[in-house]
N, C-alpha and C positions, 0 to 999 in steps of 0.2 A: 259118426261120433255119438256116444253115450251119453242120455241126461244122467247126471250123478248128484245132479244138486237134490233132489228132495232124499239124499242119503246123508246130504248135511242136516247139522242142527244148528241150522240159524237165527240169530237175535229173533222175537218179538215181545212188544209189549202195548197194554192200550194206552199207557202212559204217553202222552202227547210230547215230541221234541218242541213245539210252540207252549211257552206257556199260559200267552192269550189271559195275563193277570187280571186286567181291568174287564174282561167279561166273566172270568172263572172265579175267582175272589167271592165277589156279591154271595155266588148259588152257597160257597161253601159256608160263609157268614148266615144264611138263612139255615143251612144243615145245622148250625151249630145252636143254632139259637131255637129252632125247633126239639132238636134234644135234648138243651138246655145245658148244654155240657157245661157252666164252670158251676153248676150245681153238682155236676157228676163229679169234676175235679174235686170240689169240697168233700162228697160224701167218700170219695177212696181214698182220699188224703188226712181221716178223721183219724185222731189217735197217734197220726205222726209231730215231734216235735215242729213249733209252728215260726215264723217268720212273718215278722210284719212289717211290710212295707206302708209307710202311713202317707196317703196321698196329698198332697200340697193344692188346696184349692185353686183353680183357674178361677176368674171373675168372671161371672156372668152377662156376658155381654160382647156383642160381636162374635164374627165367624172364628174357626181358629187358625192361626198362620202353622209356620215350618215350624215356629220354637215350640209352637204347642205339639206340635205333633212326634219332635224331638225327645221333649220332656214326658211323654205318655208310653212311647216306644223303651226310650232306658228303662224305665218303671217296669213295662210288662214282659222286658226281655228277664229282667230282676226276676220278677215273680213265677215264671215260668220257668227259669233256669234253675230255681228253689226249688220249684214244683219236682221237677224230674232227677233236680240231685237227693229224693226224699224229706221235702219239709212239706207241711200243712202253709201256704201261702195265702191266706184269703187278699184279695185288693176290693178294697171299697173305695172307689171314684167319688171324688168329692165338691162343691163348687161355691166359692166364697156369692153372697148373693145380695147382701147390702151396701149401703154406699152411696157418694155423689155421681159416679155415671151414669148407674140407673136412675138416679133421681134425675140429673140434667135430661136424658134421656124421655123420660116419663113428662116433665116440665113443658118440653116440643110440644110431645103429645097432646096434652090436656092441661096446660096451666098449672102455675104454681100452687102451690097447698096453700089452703087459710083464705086465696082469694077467689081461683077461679073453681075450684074444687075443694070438698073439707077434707081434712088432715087424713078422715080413716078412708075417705075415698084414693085419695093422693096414695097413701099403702098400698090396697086394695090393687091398683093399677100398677105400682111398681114390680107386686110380685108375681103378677099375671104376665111382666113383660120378662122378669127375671127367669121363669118358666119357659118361655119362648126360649129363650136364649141358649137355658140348659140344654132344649129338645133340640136344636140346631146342633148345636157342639157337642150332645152324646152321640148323635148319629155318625158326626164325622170321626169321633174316637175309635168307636164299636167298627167301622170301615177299614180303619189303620189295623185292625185285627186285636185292640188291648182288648182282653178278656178281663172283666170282672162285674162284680155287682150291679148293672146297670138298670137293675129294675127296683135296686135297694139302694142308690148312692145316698151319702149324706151332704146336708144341702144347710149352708147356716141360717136361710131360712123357714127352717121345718121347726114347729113348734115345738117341738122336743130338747132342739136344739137351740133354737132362742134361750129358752127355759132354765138351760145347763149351761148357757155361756152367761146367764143372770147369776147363776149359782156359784161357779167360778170367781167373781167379780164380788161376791160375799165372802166366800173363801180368802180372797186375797187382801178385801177389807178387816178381815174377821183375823188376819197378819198382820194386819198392822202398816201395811205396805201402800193404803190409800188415800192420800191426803187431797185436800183442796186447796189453791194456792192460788195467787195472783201475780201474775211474771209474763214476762214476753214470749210467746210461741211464735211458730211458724203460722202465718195466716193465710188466707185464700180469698181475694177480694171478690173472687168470680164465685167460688163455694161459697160462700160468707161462712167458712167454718176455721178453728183452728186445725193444724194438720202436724201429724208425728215426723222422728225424723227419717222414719221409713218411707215416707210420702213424699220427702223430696227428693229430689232432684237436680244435677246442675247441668244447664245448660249455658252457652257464650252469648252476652246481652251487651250493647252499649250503653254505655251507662253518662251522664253529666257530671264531670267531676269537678270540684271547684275547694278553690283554696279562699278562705274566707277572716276578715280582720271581726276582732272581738275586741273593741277599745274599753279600754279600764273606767272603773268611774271617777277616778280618784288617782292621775297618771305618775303624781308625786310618790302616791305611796306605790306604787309598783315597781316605781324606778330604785328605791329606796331596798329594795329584795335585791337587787343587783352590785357587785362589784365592779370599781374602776369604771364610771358609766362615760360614754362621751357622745360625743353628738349632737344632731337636730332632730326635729322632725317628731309628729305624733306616734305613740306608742301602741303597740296592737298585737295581742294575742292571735297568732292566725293556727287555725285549723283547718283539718280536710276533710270532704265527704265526697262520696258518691251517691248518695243518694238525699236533695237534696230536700222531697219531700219533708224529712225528719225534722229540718231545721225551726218550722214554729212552736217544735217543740219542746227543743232544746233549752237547757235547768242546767247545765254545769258544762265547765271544760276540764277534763282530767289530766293531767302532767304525773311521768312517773318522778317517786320522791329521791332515785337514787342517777335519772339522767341531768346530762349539764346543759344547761340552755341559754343558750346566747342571743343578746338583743344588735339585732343585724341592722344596719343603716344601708338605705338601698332609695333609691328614684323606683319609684314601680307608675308611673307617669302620672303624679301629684305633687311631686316636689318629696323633697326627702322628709322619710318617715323611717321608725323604727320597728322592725317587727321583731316576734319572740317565736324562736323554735328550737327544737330540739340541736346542739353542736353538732352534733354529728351528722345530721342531716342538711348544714347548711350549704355544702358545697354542689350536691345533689338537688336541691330545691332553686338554688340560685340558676344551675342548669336548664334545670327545665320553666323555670319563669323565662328562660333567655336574658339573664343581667347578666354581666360580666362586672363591672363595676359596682362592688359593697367591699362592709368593712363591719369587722364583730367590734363592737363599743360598748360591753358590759355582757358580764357573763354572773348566772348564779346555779345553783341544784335546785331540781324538782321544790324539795323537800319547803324551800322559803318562800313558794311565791302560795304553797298553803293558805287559801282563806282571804285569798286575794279575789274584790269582786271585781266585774266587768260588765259590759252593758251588751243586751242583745243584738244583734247586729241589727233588726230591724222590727223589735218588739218592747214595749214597755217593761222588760222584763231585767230584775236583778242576775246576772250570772257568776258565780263562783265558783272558782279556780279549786279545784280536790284533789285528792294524790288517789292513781289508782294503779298499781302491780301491773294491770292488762292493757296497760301504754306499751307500744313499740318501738320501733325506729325502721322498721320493714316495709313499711311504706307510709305516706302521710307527710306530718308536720311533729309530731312527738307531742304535740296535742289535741285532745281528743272531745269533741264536741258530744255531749252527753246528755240522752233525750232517755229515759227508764223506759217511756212508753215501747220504745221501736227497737230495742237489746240487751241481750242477757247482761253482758257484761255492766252495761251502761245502769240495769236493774239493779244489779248486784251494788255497785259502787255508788249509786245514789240510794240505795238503803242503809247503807255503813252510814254515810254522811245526813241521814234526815231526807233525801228528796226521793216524794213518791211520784204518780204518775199523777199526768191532768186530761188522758182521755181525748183528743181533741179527733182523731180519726174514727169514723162507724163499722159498724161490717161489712157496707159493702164499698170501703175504700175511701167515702164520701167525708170529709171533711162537717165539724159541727160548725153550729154558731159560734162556740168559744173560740173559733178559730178564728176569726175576725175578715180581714179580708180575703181569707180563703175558704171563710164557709163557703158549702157547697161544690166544691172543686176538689177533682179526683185525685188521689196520690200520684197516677199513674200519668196526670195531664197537668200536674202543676206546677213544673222546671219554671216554665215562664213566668208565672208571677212571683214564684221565689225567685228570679234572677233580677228580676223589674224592681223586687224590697230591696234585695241586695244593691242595686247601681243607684239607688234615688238615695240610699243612705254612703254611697263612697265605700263600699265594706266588702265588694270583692277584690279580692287579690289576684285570681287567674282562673281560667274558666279553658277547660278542654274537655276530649271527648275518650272513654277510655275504654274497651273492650275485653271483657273480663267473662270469668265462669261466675255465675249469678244462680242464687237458689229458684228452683221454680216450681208447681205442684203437678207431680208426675203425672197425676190424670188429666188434668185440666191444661196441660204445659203452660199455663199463666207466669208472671212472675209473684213470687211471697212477698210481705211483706214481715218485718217482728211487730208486733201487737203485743201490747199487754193486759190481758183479759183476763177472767177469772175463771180456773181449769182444775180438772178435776188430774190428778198425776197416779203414775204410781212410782212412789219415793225409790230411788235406787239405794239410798245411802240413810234412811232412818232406820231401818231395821236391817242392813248390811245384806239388803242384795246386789249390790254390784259386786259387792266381793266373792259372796255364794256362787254368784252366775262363772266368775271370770274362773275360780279354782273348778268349777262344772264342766268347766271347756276342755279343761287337762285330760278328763275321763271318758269324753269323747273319741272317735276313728273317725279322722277326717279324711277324706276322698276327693282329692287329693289331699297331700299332707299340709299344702299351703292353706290350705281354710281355715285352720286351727291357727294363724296367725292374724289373718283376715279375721274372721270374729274377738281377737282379744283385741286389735287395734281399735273395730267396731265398741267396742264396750270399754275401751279405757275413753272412748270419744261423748259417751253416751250419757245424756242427760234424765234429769225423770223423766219420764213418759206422759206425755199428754194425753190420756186417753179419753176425752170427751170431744164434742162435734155436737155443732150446731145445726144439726141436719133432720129431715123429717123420717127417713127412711132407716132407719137402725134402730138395734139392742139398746133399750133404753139401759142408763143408768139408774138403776129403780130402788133411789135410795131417797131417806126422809130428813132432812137436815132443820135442827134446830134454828129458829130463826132470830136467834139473841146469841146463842155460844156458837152457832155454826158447827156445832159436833151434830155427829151421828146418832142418829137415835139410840137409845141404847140397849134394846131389843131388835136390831139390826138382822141377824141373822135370821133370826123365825121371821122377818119380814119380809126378807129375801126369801126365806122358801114358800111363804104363803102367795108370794107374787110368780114363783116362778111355775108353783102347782097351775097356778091363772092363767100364766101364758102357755102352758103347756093345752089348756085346751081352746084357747082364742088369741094364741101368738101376742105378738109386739101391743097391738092394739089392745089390751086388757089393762096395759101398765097407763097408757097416755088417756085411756078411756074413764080410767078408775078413781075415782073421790076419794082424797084423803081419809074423809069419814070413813068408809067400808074397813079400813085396816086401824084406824088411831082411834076411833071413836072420837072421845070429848077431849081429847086431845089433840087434835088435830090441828085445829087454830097454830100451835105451838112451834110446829112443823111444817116447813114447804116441801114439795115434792119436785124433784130435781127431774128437768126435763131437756135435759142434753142426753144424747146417744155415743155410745161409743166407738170408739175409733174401729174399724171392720178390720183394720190388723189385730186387736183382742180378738175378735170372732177367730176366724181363723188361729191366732196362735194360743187358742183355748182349748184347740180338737182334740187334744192330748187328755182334756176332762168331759168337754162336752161330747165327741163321738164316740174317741178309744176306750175310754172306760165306760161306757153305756152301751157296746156291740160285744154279745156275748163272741165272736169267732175273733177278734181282738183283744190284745192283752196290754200293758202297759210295764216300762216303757216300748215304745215301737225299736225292731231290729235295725231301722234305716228313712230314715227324711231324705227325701232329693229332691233339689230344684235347681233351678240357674243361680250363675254365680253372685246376683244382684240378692237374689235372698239374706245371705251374709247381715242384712242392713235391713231387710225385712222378715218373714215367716221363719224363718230358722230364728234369728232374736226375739221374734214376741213369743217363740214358742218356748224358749228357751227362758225366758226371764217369767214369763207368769206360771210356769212348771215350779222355777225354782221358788216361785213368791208361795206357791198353791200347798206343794211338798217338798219343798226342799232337795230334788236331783232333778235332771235332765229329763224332758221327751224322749232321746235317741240316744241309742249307742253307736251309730254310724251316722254322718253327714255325709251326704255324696252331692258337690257341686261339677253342671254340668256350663260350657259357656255358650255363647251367642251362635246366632249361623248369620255369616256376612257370606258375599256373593262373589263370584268367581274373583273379584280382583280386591277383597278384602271389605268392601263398603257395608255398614251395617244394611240391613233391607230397609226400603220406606218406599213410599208410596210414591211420594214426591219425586224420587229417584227413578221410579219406577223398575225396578230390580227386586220387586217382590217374586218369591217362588211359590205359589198357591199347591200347598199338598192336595188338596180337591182335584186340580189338572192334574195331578202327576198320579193319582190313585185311579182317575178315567183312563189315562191313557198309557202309562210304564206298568201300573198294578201298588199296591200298599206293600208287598214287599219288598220292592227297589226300592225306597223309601225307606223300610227298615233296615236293608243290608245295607245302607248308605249310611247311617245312624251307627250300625257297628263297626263298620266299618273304619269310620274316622273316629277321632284320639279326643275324646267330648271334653277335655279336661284345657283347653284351649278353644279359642273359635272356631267353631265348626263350618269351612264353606262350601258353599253349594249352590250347583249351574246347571242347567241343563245338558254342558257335554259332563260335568260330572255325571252327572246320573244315565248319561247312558254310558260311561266309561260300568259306572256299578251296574249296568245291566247287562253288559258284556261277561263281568265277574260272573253274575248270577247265570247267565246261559251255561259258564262254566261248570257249573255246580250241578244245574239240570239235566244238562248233556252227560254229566258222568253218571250220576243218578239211573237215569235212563237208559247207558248201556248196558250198567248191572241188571239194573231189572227185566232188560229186553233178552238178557244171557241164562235168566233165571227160566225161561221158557221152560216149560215144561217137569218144574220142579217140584212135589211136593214134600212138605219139610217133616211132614208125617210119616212119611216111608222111604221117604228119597237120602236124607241126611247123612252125610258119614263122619263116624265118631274121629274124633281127635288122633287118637293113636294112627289111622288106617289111613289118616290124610296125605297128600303129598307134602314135601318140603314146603315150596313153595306158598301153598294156601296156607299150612299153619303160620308163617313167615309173614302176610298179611294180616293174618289174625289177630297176631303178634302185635305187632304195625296201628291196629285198629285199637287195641286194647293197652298201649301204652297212651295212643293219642287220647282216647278218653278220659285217662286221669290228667293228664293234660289240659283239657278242654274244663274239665269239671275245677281244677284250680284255675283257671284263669276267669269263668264264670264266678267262683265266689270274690277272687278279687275283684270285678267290674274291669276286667280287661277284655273289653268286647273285640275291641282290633286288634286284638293278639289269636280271641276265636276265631275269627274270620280268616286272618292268615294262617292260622295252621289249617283250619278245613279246606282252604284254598290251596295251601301247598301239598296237603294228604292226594288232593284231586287229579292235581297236577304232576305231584312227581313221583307219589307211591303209585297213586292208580295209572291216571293215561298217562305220564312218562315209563312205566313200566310193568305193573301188573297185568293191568287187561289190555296190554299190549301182547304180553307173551301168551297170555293164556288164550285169546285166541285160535289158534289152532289147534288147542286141545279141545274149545269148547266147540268148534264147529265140524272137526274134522273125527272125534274119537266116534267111538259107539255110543249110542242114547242112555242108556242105561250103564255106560261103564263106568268106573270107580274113579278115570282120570276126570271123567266129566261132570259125576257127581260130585267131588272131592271138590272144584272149582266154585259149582255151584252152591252148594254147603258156605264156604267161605264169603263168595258175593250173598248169602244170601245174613248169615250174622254180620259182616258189614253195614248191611243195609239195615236190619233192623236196628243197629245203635246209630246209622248216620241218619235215622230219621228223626232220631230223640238230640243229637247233635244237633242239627238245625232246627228242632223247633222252636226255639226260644228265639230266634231270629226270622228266617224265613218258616212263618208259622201255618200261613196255607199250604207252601210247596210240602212241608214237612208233613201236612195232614192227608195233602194228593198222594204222597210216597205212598202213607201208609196204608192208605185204603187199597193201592196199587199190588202190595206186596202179597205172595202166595203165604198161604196156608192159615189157621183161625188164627185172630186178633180181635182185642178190644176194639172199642167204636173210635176210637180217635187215640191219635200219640200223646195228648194230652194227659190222658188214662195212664202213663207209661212212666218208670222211672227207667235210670241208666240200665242199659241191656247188660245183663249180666253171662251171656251167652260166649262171651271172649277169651278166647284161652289165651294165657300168656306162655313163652316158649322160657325155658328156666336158665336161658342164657350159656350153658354148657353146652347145647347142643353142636353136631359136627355141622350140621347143615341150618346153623341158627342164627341169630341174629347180626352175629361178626363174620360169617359167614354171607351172606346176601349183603350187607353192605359193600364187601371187598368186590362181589359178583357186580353190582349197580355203581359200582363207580368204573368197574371195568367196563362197562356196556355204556354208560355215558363216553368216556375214551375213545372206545370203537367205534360208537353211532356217527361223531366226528368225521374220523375218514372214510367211513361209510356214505356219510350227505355229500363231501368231498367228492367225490369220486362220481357220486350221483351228480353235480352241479356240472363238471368237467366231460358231461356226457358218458361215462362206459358203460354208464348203468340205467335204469328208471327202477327198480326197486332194489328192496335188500336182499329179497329171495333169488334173484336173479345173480346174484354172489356166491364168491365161494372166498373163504375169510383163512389166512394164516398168521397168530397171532402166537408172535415170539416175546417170553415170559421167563420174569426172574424166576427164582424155582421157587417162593412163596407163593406167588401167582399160579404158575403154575401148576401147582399141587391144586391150590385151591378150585381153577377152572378144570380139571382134571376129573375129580369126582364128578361133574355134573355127565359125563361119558358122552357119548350123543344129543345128548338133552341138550348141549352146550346150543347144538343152532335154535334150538326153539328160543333160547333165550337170549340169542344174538338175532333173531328172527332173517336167520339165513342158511343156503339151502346146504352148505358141508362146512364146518370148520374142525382146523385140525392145532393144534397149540405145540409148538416147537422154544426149545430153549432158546433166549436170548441172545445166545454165543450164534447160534446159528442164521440171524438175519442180517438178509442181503441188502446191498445199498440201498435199495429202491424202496425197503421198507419205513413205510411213516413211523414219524414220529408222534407220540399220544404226550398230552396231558398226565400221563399217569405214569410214575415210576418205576420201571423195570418191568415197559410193554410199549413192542413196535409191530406194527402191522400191515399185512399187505391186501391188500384185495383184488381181487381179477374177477372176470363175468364167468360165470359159471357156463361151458361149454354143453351140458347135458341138455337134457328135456324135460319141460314143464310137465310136473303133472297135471293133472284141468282140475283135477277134484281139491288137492290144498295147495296147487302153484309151486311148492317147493321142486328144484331142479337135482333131478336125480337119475344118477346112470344107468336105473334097470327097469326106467321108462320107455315103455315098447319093445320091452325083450317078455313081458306076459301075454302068450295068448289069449288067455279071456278076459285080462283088461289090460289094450296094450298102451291107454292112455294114462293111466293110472303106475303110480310107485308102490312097490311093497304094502308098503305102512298102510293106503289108503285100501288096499286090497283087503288087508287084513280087518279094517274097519267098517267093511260094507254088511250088512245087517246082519249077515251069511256068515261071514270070517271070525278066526278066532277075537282077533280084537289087538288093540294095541296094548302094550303093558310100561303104564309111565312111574316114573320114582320119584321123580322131583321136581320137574317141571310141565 
């Protein structure tokens, strides 16, 4: 027996079938960064139209979980899939840096500022730790493979940037858009600061809920507001709270002027008495007290019991009865116990009426002197001795326990409290930016389309803006306030930039270090210097003036904001309202929201659950691009989840991808593109046919890219792999590519095709799987740039002009036929007659469409049924025994092919060992041993 294998041309390549991610990754991350490539990206991308993708600051602080690594991967698949569809994409990595984490944080550390450390040391240590933090979290970014700036990112606390988020904040004073105002915020007894409505949060809290008597001073004249009165018993306004902290504080009870309110006679186990509540609520309230037995004995409207007083329930305090619109009947009493200090509404409606606030809670939740017996005692511990006033006075009515969604401060998960302090805002509604902002939204691309309803909802809800904080660690507000009118200086804005020139070269601490004197002179006295900081959602949603417009490779507005869907209510609205306060339109022409990642059975991640997925593991052990094809994979526009057999289900995909990768390039052996290539016209059917194939799917690819349909990419690349290639291209070409001549025109004609394939399917996946895409391309024969980076869409594709005999509705009709066939083919193989398809011999009876069309391929037909003789007979002509196909007007039969194997291509042919000088061998292969004329193929 004859060796004939080294007359084959068989696959190699150095391209590894393992892709060995988590040791191979790192080396090519140091390649990259040694040659610096997204400098390289930048400098070949100069001069083209640019895209900006403007990054959403992560907070500095803690390692990064899945969502961070989520939201980093969308971003760079973004920028990279701009990059290669021909834009200028620069990404500057960015990281919000001030704040109460770090501070609490820094506090562990080394004690609070003012006492155990001074103020500029307390800084000094914050941003030393805010650094750490960065260094930690860019390493793990720059791992996941996001390419960008990371020896430039911008960072809110770089003096530069301090400096321009001061300037900004003149800017929108200098509009008219920044008032100082005293009203109830959101509070933070653990922060002791106020907090925006971006900051909270709701989570489910038990709360003490209690229905409470407000006896009249004066019971004659209450009664006397009432019609048809009857009964016994003492008279009592009752109202409800859940929170009953508020109660010493409580100045009025509000009734709306247009509900009816009935005085109910009831035993509530004192002997009968009469309470007052809303009618409509009384059947409902009687329920839940558990009486069955009452009776309505005087009914009157809101509107009469106006200006009627009442007595504290357990305070030497006058109370009056107000009318206020923001009374309901949705839950409660229809009367509403009204403390200014501790809500808006209750603000609002005790300023119409005369009553302001009396202060009695501190910052950090502590109760004053004024508070009498509850000086000293915390909001969050003083149910009991408001329940202890309540019962020594007779004055509650029902006392339960109610489980409700409760604000709470998203960093600190504490719960809030409303406080009313005095805050610096920025007005929505004085110089009509809520309206600006809400008609801004209209002119947006929102991604999905539902955000754009999600942010008006967000801003029809939206209050001014708090943007001040009580905190050590932030952008001062660095303004000078008269200290008799409480205006603004009136050279405001040059003092704003002479402050901000200040911080620009000694940061934050220039403003809180600096003597009124230095800026006012003898003026000074006149004016106090405002030392509250601002909210770090201004920092951030100021990038739009302080970065984008200060980095020359940035332009304004940015091409696209992305972040998770909770932005809505954070960074996309401060960016969005201080854009619109600063100049009048939008940061962004696109919004793209992505959502959460919860864990194989839906649960969000938490610690406590212990169902965290640490990207860190999955980048040591799967690789950083299981992680990114996972990312594109699934539909971000909903919760994204993710398990560990998910992602090795996505590492399966991804072998898929490599394995095909791999066999092209192992088939490209021996190729060079320099002298090897064959032109278009000289091709086979077939390979132009792929080409074809390659070069519709690109435009394809390159629209589903610009819309941010990542898992629409992945399925086509996946389906291309699967059923153009290994379901049937380099399935048939095979035996042309191992069996013809080295140098023949069928083999080069193959090679040619797999090898423009490959150069565009490196640039197809790199936006995704960005290391495999850069292993390809280093892999690939003949010169190339230093990285596919370098690289826009291959242009190398010919498309076939659809007319063609052997074109595109041509191979369709062939590949649906061969799907049919391979059918009774596997059949026949499962049933025993066979073990391969070459070991067949195929008769396949065909309508005369069909036929015609299998007809033209002449012999070529087995290569592309990959069997050893087929013969195509009219449909009239087959025998019972012939299967039936899937496919319309084609049956078939198969039998084991009786002949003899050749050894050299296995196909079983009849004039095997009828050649003396190769009597193992068939014609064909005779003809193709280095010696022989050669085979001569057309189309397949």
């Amino acid at each position: 027996m004859s060796d004939y294998k080294p007359t084959l041309n068989l696959p190699n390549t150095d391209f590894p079938m393992r892709g060995d991610l988590a040791k191979r990754e790192p080396v090519m991350l140091k390649h990259w960064q040694d040659m610096d490539l997204y400098q390289k990206v930048r400098d070949v991308s100069k001069g083209r139209k640019s895209f900006i993708l403007h990054d959403g600051p992560p907070y500095a602080n803690g390692s990064i979980h899945i969502g961070h690594a989520v939201n980093k991967i969308l971003k760079d698949i973004i920028v990279k899939s701009k990059t290669v569809s021909g834009f200028d994409a620069p990404y500057i990595p960015g990281w919000d840096c001030h704040g109460l984490p770090i501070e609490h944080k820094v506090e562990q550390l080394i004690g609070k500022a003012g006492t155990k450390v001074s103020y500029k040391e307390f800084r000094a240590k914050c941003r030393e730790y805010a650094y750490t933090q960065i260094e930690e979290q860019k390493k793990d970014f720059i791992r996941l493979g996001v390419m960008g700036d990371w020896e430039n990112p911008y960072l809110t606390m770089n003096f530069q940037t301090e400096a321009n988020i001061v300037r900004a904040l003149g800017k929108i004073a200098e509009n008219g858009h920044l008032v100082k105002g005293f009203k109830p915020v959101y509070w933070s007894v653990v922060g002791g600061s106020a907090l925006a409505e971006a900051e909270v949060e709701y989570q489910d809290k038990t709360s003490l809920s209690l229905d409470v008597r407000y006896a009249p001073k004066d019971e004659e004249v209450l009664l006397a507001k009432f019609s048809d009165v009857e009964g016994e018993g003492k008279v009592s306004v009752v109202i409800w709270t859940t929170t009953p902290w508020t109660l010493p504080a409580s100045q009025a009870v509000s009734v709306h002027p247009e509900f009816n309110y009935a005085l109910v006679e009831v035993d509530m186990g004192l002997g009968k008495e009469r309470l007052i509540v809303a009618e409509d609520m009384v059947e409902g309230l009687m329920a839940r007290y558990g009486v069955a037995d009452f009776r309505i004995v005087g009914r009157a409207v809101g509107a009469e019991l106006n200006g009627t007083m009442l007595d504290h329930p357990f305070l030497e305090r006058d109370i009056p009865v107000i009318l206020g619109e923001h009374v309901t009947t949705e839950a409660g009493t229809g009367c509403v116990h009204t403390a200014p200090d501790h809500g808006v509404d209750d603000f609002n409606v005790g300023r119409e009426n005369g009553i302001g606030t009396i202060n009695l809670v501190q910052d950090n939740g502590v109760y004053t002197e004024a508070a009498g017996e509850f000086s000293g005692l915390h909001v969050y511990k003083v149910d009991g001795a408001v329940l202890e006033a309540l019962n020594r006075n007779n004055a509650l009515v029902f006392e339960s326990k109610i489980f409700h969604s409760y604000p709470h401060c998203w960093r600190t998960k504490t719960p809030l409290i409303f406080r009313a302090t005095p805050q610096w805002f920025i007005s929505m509604t004085k110089e009509g930016l809520l309206d600006a902002a809400k008609h801004a939204v209209e002119g947006v691309k929102w991604v999905p389309s539902w955000g754009q309803n999600r942010m008006e909802g967000m801003l029809n809800n939206s209050p001014d803006w708090c943007v001040s904080r009580q905190r050590t660690w932030g952008v001062p507000i660095a303004l000078f306030i008269n200290k008799e009118t409480q205006e603004l200086h009136p050279e405001t804005p040059r003092l704003i930039e002479e402050v901000a020139k200040r911080i620009e070269v000694e940061g934050i601490d220039a403003w809180f270090e600096m003597e009124a004197e230095e800026l006012l002179g003898a003026d000074a006295d006149k004016y106090s210097k405002v030392t509250d900081t601002l909210d770090v959602w201004f920092d951030s949603g100021v990038t739009h003036y302080s970065v984008i417009d200060q980095r020359d490779e940035l332009s304004f507005p940015a091409d696209l904001y992305l972040e998770g869907s909770d932005q809505h209510r954070g960074w996309f609205q401060s960016s969005l309202k201080t854009s619109i306060a600063i100049r009048g339109v939008p940061p962004y022409k696109q919004v793209l929201t992505h959502g959460f990642t919860v864990d194989g059975d839906g649960r969000k991640m938490s610690k406590s659950l212990g169902n965290v997925l640490s990207p860190q593991k999955v980048m040591d052990t799967l690789g950083a691009d299981i992680i990114r094809l996972w990312v594109a994979a699934t539909d971000y526009t909903t919760e994204m989840t993710v398990s560990d057999e998910i992602l090795k289900r996505v590492a399966d995909s991804y072998r898929r991808i490599r394995n095909t990768a791999r066999f092209m390039m192992a088939n490209l052996n021996g190729f060079d593109p320099a002298k090897d290539i064959v032109s278009s016209s000289d091709m086979l059917a077939l390979d132009k046919w792929i080409i074809d194939r390659a070069a519709l799917l690109q435009k394809e690819l390159d629209t589903a890219y610009n819309e941010y349909q990542f898992h629409t990419v992945n399925q086509k690349i996946q389906n291309f792999c699967s059923v153009d290639l290994g379901g049937f291209y380099l399935d048939v070409i095979k035996d042309r590519q191992y069996t013809t001549q080295e140098d023949s025109l069928a083999r080069r004609s193959a090679q040619t095709a797999l090898y423009h394939v490959m150069e565009a399917f490196s640039r197809w996946i790199a936006p995704v799987l960005s290391f495999t895409a850069d292993e390809i391309w280093q892999a690939l024969p003949g010169e190339r740039g230093e990285s596919v980076f370098l690289e826009t869409w291959y242009e190398g594709l010919e498309e076939l002009s659809g007319d063609e005999v052997l074109g595109r509705e041509f191979w369709k009709n062939v590949l649906e036929a061969k799907v049919a066939i391979n059918k009774v083919i596997e059949a026949a193989r499962s049933e025993g007659k066979m073990k391969a398809s070459l070991s067949a011999e195929i008769t396949l009876y065909c309508d005369d469409a069909l036929q015609t069309t299998l007809n033209r391929l002449g012999d070529e037909l087995r290569f592309v049924l990959i069997a050893s003789e087929v013969n195509v007979l009219p449909i009239s002509d087959a025998p019972e025994n012939a299967a039936e196909t899937d496919l319309t007007g084609l049956k078939v039969h198969v039998e084991l092919s009786k002949n003899t194997k050749c050894v050299r291509c296995w196909h079983h042919r009849e004039e095997v060992g009828k050649r003396e000088a190769h009597p193992e061998l068939c014609d064909r292969c005779i003809s193709n041993l280095p010696d022989g004329e050669g085979e001569k193929r057309l189309y397949a």
